[in-house]
C-alpha positions as CSV (number, residue, x, y, z in Angstrom):
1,X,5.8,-17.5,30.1
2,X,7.4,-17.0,26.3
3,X,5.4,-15.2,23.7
4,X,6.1,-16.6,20.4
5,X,5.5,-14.6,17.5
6,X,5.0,-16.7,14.1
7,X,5.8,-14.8,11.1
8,X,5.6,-16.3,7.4
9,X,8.3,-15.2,5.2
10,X,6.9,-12.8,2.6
11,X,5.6,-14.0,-1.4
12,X,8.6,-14.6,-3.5
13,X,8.5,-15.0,-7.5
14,X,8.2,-18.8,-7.0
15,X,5.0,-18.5,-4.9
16,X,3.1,-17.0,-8.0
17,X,4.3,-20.2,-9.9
18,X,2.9,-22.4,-8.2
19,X,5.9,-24.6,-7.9
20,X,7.6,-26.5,-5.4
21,X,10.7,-24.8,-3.5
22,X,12.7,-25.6,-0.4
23,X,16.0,-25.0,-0.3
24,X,15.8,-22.8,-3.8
25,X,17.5,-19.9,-1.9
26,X,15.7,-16.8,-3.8
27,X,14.3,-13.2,-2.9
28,X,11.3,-11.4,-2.0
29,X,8.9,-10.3,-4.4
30,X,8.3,-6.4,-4.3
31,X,5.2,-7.7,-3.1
32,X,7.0,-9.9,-0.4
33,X,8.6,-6.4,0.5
34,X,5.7,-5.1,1.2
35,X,4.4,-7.7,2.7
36,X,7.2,-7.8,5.7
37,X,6.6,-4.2,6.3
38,X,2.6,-4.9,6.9
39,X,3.6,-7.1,9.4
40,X,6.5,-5.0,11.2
41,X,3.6,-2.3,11.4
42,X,1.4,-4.8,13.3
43,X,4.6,-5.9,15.4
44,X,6.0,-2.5,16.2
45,X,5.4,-2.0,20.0
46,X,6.6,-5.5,21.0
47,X,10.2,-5.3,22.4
48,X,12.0,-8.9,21.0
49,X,14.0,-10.3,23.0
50,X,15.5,-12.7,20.3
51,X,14.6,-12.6,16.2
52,X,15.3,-16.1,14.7
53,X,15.3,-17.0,11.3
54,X,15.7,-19.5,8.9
55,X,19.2,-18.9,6.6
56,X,17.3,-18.9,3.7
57,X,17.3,-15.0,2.2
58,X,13.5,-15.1,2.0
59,X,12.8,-15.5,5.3
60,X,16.1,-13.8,6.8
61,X,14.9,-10.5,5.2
62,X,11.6,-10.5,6.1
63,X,12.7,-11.0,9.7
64,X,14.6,-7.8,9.2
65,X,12.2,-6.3,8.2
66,X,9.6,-7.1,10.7
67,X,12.3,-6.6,14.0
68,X,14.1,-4.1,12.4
69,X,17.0,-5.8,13.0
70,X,20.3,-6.8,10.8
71,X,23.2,-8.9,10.5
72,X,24.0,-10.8,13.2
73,X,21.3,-9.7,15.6
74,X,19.0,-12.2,13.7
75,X,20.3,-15.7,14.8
76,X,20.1,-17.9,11.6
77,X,19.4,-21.7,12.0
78,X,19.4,-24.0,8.9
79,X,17.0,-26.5,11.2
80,X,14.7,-24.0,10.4
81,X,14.8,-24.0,6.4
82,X,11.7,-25.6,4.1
83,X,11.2,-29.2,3.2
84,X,14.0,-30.2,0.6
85,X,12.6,-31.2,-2.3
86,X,15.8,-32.2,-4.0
87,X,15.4,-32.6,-7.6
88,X,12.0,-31.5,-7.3
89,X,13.1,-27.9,-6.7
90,X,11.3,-25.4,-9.1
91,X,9.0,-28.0,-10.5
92,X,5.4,-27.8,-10.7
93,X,3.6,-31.1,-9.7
94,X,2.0,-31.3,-12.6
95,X,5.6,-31.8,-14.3
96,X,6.3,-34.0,-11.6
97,X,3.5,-36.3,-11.9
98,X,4.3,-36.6,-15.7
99,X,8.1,-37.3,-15.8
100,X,8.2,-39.5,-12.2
101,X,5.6,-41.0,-11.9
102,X,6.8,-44.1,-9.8
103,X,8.5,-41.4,-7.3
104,X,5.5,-39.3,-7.3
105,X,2.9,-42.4,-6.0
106,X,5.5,-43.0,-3.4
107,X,5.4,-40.1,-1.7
108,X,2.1,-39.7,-2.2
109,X,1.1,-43.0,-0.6
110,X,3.7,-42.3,2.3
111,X,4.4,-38.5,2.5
112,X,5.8,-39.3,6.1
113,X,8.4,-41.3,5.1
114,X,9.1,-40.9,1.6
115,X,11.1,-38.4,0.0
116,X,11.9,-36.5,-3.6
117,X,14.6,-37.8,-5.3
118,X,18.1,-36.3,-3.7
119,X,15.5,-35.0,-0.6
120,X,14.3,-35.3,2.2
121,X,11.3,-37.0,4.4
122,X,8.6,-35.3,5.9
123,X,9.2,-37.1,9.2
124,X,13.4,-35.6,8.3
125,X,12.0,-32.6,8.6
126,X,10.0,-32.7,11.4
127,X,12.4,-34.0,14.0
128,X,15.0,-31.3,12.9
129,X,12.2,-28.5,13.9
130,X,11.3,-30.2,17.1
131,X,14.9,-30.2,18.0
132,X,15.2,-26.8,16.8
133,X,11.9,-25.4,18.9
134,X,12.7,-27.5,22.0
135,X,15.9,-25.7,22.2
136,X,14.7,-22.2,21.0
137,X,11.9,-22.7,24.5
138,X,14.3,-23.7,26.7
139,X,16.7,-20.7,26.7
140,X,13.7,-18.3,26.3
141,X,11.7,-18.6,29.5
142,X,9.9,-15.3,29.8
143,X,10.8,-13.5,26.8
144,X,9.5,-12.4,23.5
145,X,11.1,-14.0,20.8
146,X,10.1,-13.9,16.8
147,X,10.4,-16.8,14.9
148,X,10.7,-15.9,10.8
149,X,10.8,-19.3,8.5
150,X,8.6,-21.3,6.2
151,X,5.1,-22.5,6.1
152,X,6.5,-26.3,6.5
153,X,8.2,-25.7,9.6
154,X,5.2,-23.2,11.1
155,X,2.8,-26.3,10.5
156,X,5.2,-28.7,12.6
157,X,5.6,-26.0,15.1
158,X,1.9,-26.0,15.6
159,X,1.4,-29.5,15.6
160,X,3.9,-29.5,18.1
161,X,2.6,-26.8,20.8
162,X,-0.6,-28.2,20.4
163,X,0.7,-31.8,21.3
164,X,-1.2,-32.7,17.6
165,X,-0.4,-35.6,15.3
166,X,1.8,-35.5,12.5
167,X,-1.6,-35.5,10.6
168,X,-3.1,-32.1,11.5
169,X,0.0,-30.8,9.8
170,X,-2.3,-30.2,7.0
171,X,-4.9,-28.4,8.9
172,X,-2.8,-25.2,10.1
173,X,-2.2,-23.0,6.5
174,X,-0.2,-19.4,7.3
175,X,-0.5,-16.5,5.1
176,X,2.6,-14.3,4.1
177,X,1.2,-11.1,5.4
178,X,-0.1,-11.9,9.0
179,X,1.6,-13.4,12.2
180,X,0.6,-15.3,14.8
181,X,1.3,-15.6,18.7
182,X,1.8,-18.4,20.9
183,X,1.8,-18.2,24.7
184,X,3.7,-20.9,26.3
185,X,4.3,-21.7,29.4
186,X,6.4,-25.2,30.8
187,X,5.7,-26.5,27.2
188,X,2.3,-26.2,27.2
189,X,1.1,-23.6,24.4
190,X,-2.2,-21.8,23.8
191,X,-3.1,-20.2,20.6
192,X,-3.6,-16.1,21.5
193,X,-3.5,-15.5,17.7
194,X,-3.6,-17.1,14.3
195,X,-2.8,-15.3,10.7
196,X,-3.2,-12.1,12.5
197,X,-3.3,-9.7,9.6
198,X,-3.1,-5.1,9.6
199,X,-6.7,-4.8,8.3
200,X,-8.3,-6.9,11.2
201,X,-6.3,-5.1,13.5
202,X,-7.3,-1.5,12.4
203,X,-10.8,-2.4,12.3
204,X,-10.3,-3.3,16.1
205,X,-8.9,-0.2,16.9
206,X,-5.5,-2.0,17.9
């Protein structure tokens, strides 16, 4: 059996914007900051056997932050990273919706398979994070193993444990100060918990 803990990398500046970023490669907010430690306070008995990350500094530092870890004890994979919204990066779709229009309606009307100019498909993304899970459960039978990225790639994951369609990626929403835990065993995954967050745990006595 492999426990799986989800973890949200923390608010950065852009979040508060309200504005589309992927592969923008920017920091945590102090608030991001102190985010990540909430979190490593909720994590801090479990012994992990592997911390993975997305590249992206966001998310790398708010694994290091939750495992306590550094440098090359946090395996980085770029499957990992956010959508790519291309020349969309930094935008607000407001903005978008006013200056392309005829891109806009396209991947609006087929979000699978359209992409933002110079990015990249939904369904791009999803087959990268499949490949990148299926690989990250096979050389982890029976360990612990915290998985640090983006709330695009902990949708697919989710859709993906659960055996869900590519639609009920827009059910599953996961908050930058909580994590969640998956037990899985010979692919099949149950949720144990979902946006687990320090308040709910204190008033449990946990």
């Amino acid at each position: 059996m492999t426990l799986l803990y989800l973890v949200r990398h923390g608010e950065t500046e852009l979040n508060t914007k309200g504005v589309y970023y992927g592969w923008t490669d920017c920091a945590l907010s102090d608030h991001g900051v102190e985010q990540g430690i909430k979190v490593a306070a909720m994590l801090k008995d479990v012994n992990f056997d592997k911390v993975i990350s997305s590249p992206l500094q966001r998310a790398r530092k708010t694994a290091e932050l939750v495992s306590g870890l550094s440098g090359e004890k946090v395996r980085l994979d770029d499957r990992l990273k956010e959508l790519n919204f291309g020349f969309w990066e930094e935008k607000h779709y407001q903005t978008i919706q006013a200056d392309d229009q005829e891109n806009w309606e396209l991947w609006v009307n087929d979000w699978k398979k359209a992409a933002p100019p110079a990015g990249e498909s939904f369904l791009t993304m999803y087959h990268r994070v499949k490949e990148a899970l299926n690989e990250i459960l096979e050389n982890s039978a029976g360990q612990n193993v915290l998985l640090v990225t983006h709330q695009g790639c902990l949708r697919i994951i989710m859709c993906l444990l659960l055996q869900m369609p590519y639609e009920s990626y827009w059910r599953f929403t996961f908050a930058h100060d909580a994590y969640s835990l998956m037990e899985i065993e010979q692919g099949y995954g149950i949720v144990k918990k979902i946006n687990q967050r320090i308040e709910e745990e204190e008033g449990r006595g946990l």
